[in-house]
C-alpha angles and dihedrals in degrees: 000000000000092000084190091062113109089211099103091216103025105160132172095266092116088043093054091042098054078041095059089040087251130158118221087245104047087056094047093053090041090053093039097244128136108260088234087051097047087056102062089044086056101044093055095251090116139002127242122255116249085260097047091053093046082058098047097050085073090034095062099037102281105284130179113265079240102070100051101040121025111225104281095060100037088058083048086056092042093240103117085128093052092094090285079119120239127282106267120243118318104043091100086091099052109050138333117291117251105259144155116315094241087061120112118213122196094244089170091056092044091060103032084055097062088045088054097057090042093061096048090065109029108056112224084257096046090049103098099174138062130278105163134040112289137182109242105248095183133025119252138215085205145026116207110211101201097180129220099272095061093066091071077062108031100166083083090064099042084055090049085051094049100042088049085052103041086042087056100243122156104230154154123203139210136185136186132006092348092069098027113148079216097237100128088058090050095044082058104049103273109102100151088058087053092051088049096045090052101041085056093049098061090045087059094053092040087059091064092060097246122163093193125035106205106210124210090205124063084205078056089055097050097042089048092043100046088050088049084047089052099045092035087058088038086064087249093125128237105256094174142026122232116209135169114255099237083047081049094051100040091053099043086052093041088054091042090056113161084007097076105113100224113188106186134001112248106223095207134130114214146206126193129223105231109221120181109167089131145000081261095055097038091054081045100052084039080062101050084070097047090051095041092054089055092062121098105253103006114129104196099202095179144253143356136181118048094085095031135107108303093246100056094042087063103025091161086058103035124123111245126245112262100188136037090247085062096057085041094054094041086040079055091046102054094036086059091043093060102044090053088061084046086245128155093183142038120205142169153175106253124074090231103075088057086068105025094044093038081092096069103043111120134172082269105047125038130201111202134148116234090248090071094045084055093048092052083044094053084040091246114104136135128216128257101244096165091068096040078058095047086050098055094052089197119124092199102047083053096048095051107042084044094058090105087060113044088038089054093069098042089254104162103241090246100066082045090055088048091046080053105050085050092056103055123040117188095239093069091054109124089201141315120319102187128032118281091181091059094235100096105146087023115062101312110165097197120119098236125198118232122222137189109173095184102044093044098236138128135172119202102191117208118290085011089114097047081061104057115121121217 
């Protein structure tokens, strides 16, 4: 896709109709779309439906998906089975795969899995946004989307929450299946529950009041604002914006100006990953950039990714480590990738590096989302306790210095063992964290790992890594 292009969902459908010696109009009758309305699809203003695109495949020779939309916006469309090839390994955590439209899915345990882990690491009191449907008791300038990924790292959240607050915005906040865009029901098949799902989705917001809806996804941004752009060009108005949250925060700062109230200075230099999987995610991870250089101490040195390790260009794609020898050579390679920009810390646009990059954190590199640097910044931030837990690698250590907060929602100890179990896996481990000689507290020579989960911190003493076990 032309990421220069202004047109928010520009894709090659003129380019494969001059190709195939096709007039606008012969297409439009062959798919079945009015000719008006065929126009603004082509010219980028709106996307097809799923139904629409299944139609204009034949109608325009019988092309691959691929070759009209580029992956973000064929997963926007719901059409990532449509020869656009399948996500490599690793997707599977973060939404259901494209497959065949009689498959059922189990929508219910996609969801409940992400709360679960959620809940492992938030405590009930510390949860400041809606799961679950809720009468609007105030009207809101603003209506924070969170999505459905950032639960399984929920610090970011908590972060969001407490920037909006310290910043002054008058705001509600959802997460999860009550404020869905709908795409993972149309990539399987199910496109009229995606419509549904989305359609319900901007009644709910509607119904706070809020003139502009800030979305955690950039795959969010696109869905809601395709949906604004088609009932916008319908006649049927545009009650609401729809705006990326990093795009959100750069422009509220940018309007505060000297009103900001900066509490500390973060002494950090930072690379960002590039990400250009769409016009959407390349203007978001341009913006990174833009709202990291507002922050007191930041030093944003540039990009990283494009000429990196393969699994870190694509991180969304990548295969995941098997062995422990694996996380410690990526660990190596991006270590050494940002010390040679001079870097201390990686950061990004997307929710998903903050988990699929977690792995990889040390002492010595951090991986944090601009969110959380502003949050340390405004002297409100939370710790990242998803990635203390990935650290640790240690199932029963989780399991019990997360007790307050897994108690704290009623979750069988059981399920919380099982949540726990899923959250770290032993390879990650950067070293023992309990006594294997049986002396601990009593001339024990191991090099032992310290870890505090709820507090977000871990101390990987000298020679403690070379001792981890797989």
């Amino acid at each position: 896709m032309a990421q220069g292009n202004a047109a928010p969902f520009r894709g090659r459908l003129q380019e494969e109709r001059e190709a195939a010696g096709l007039t606008a109009d012969a297409v439009a009758t062959a798919a079945g779309i009015d000719p008006n309305w065929y126009a603004h699809i082509e010219a980028g203003r709106v996307l097809p439906t799923l139904e629409e695109f299944n139609r204009l495949l034949p109608a325009l020779g019988g092309p691959e998906g691929s070759r009209l939309y580029d992956i973000g916006l064929l997963n926007t469309i719901g059409a990532l089975g449509m020869g656009a090839g399948r996500p490599g390994a690793g997707r599977e955590r973060t939404g259901p795969q494209p497959t065949d439209p009689g498959h059922k899915f189990d929508y219910a345990r996609f969801y409940e899995r992400r709360i679960e882990i959620e809940h492992m690491l938030v405590s009930k009191d510390e949860q400041t946004w809606m799961e679950r449907e809720a009468a609007p008791d105030r009207a809101v300038d603003v209506f924070v989307n969170m999505s459905c990924g950032p639960q399984e790292i929920p610090h970011l959240m908590l972060n969001t929450v407490s920037v909006l607050r310290a910043l002054g915005i008058s705001f509600a906040a959802a997460a999860g299946p009550i404020t869905c865009c709908g795409t993972y029901y149309r990539n399987t098949g199910q496109a009229q529950a995606g419509y549904r799902m989305h359609d319900a989705s901007v009644a709910r917001r509607a119904a706070w009041g809020a003139t502009t809806t800030v979305h955690w996804c950039t795959g969010c941004e696109m869905t809601f604002t395709e949906g604004t752009k088609r009932r916008e060009l319908s006649g049927g108005g545009t009650p609401v914006r729809d705006v990326q949250l990093i795009s959100y925060l750069d422009e509220t700062l940018r309007a505060m100006g000297d009103k900001v109230p900066w509490q500390k200075p973060v002494e950090t230099r930072v690379l960002v990953q590039r990400l250009d999987i769409t016009r959407v995610t390349t203007v978001a991870t341009d913006r990174v950039v833009d709202l990291l250089g507002q922050v007191p101490g930041v030093e944003v040195l540039g990009f990283v990714g494009k000429d990196g390790p393969e699994w870190l260009c694509d991180p969304q794609r990548q295969k995941p480590p098997t062995t422990p020898e694996e996380v410690r050579v990526r660990r190596a390679e991006l270590t050494e990738l940002a010390r040679s920009g001079g870097a201390d810390t990686i950061s990004f646009q997307h929710f998903s590096p903050a988990r699929i990059l977690a792995p990889y954190a040390s002492d010595e590199i951090a991986i944090r989302h601009p969110v959380s640097i502003i949050a340390e910044a405004l002297g409100c931030e939370h710790p990242d306790r998803y990635q203390a837990a990935l650290r640790s690698g240690d199932p029963e250590v989780a399991l019990e210095q997360l007790r307050p907060n897994w108690e704290s929602w009623g979750m069988s100890e059981e399920l919380a063992r099982r949540v726990a179990v899923d959250l770290c896996d032993p390879i990650y481990a950067e070293g023992p964290t309990r006594c294997t000689c049986g002396r601990e507290g009593g001339g024990c020579a191991e090099r032992l790992v310290s870890v505090d989960i709820l507090s977000g911190t871990v101390d990987v003493p000298a020679g403690a890594a070379a001792a981890a076990t797989p």
